[in-house]
N, C-alpha and C positions, 0 to 999 in steps of 0.2 A: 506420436503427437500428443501434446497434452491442453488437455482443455478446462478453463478459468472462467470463476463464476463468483465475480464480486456480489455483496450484498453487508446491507446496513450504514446504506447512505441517509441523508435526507438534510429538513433544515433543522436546523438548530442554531439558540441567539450566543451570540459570544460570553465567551466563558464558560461553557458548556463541555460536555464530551462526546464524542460518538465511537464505537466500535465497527471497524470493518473486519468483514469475513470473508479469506478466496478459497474456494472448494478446486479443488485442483482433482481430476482423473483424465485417464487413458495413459498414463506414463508412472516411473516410479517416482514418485514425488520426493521420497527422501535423497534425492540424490542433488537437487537442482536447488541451487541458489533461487532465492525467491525474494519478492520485493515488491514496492508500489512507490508508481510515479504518480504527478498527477499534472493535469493539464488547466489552466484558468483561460477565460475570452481575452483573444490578441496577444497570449504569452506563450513561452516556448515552454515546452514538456520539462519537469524537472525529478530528479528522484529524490522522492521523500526519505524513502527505507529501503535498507536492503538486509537478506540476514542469510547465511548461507549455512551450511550443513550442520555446519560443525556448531552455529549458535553465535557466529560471528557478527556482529550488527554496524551497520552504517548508517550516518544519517543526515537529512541535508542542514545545512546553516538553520533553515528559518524554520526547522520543526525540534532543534535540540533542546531538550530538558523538556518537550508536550509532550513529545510523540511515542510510544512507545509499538515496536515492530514483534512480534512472536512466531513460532511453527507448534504445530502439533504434527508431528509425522505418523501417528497411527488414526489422525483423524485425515490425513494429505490437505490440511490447512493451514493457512495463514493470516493472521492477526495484524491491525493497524488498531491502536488504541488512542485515539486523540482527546487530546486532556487540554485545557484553557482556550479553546477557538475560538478564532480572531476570523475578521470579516474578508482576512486576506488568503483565508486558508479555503474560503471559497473556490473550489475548481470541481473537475470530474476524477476522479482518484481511479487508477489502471492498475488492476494487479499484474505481475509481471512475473515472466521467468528470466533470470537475470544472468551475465556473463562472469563468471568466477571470478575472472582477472579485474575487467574493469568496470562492474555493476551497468554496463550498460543493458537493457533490453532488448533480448531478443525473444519473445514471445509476449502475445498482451492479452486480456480479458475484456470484457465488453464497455467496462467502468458503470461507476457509478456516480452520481452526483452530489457533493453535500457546499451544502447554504450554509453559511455563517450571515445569520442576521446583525446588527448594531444595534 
């Protein structure tokens, strides 16, 4: 079982950047696909990023060319690097361990929250 420990939410006004970090232990971390969805009030869960072993990266419509996704496998972390934030990017951001095949989620972290002011 492996357990996810989002941090480096908060607010910040648009146009801004913030850096997310998922501390991942109890599992081998370098094995699993890894990612972050995130979730806004009244909207459905979307996947922001996904990046898997190999360095592979995905990533959703409304965060290409912000957002950038990274691993470090000898630290068992992963990187959300959000760059020009908009007041839409507003949501609670889920680190994830993700499905190989089809980036879907199947493991989550507790989230974290970040505020895009206007």
């Amino acid at each position: 079982q492996v357990q996810l420990v989002e941090s480096g939410g908060g607010l910040v006004q648009a146009g801004g950047s913030l850096r997310l970090s998922c501390a991942a232990s109890g599992s081998i971390f370098s094995i699993y696909t890894m990612g972050w969805y995130r979730q806004a009030p009244g909207k459905q869960r979307e996947l922001v990023a996904g990046i898997t072993t190999g360095g592979i990266t995905n990533y959703g419509d409304l965060v290409k060319g912000r957002f950038t996704i990274s691993r470090d496998n000898t630290k068992n972390t992963v990187y959300l690097q959000m760059n020009s934030l908009k007041p839409e990017d507003t949501a609670v951001y889920y680190c994830n361990v993700l499905d190989r095949g089809s980036w879907f989620p199947i493991h989550w972290g507790q989230g974290t929250q970040v505020t895009v002011s206007s």
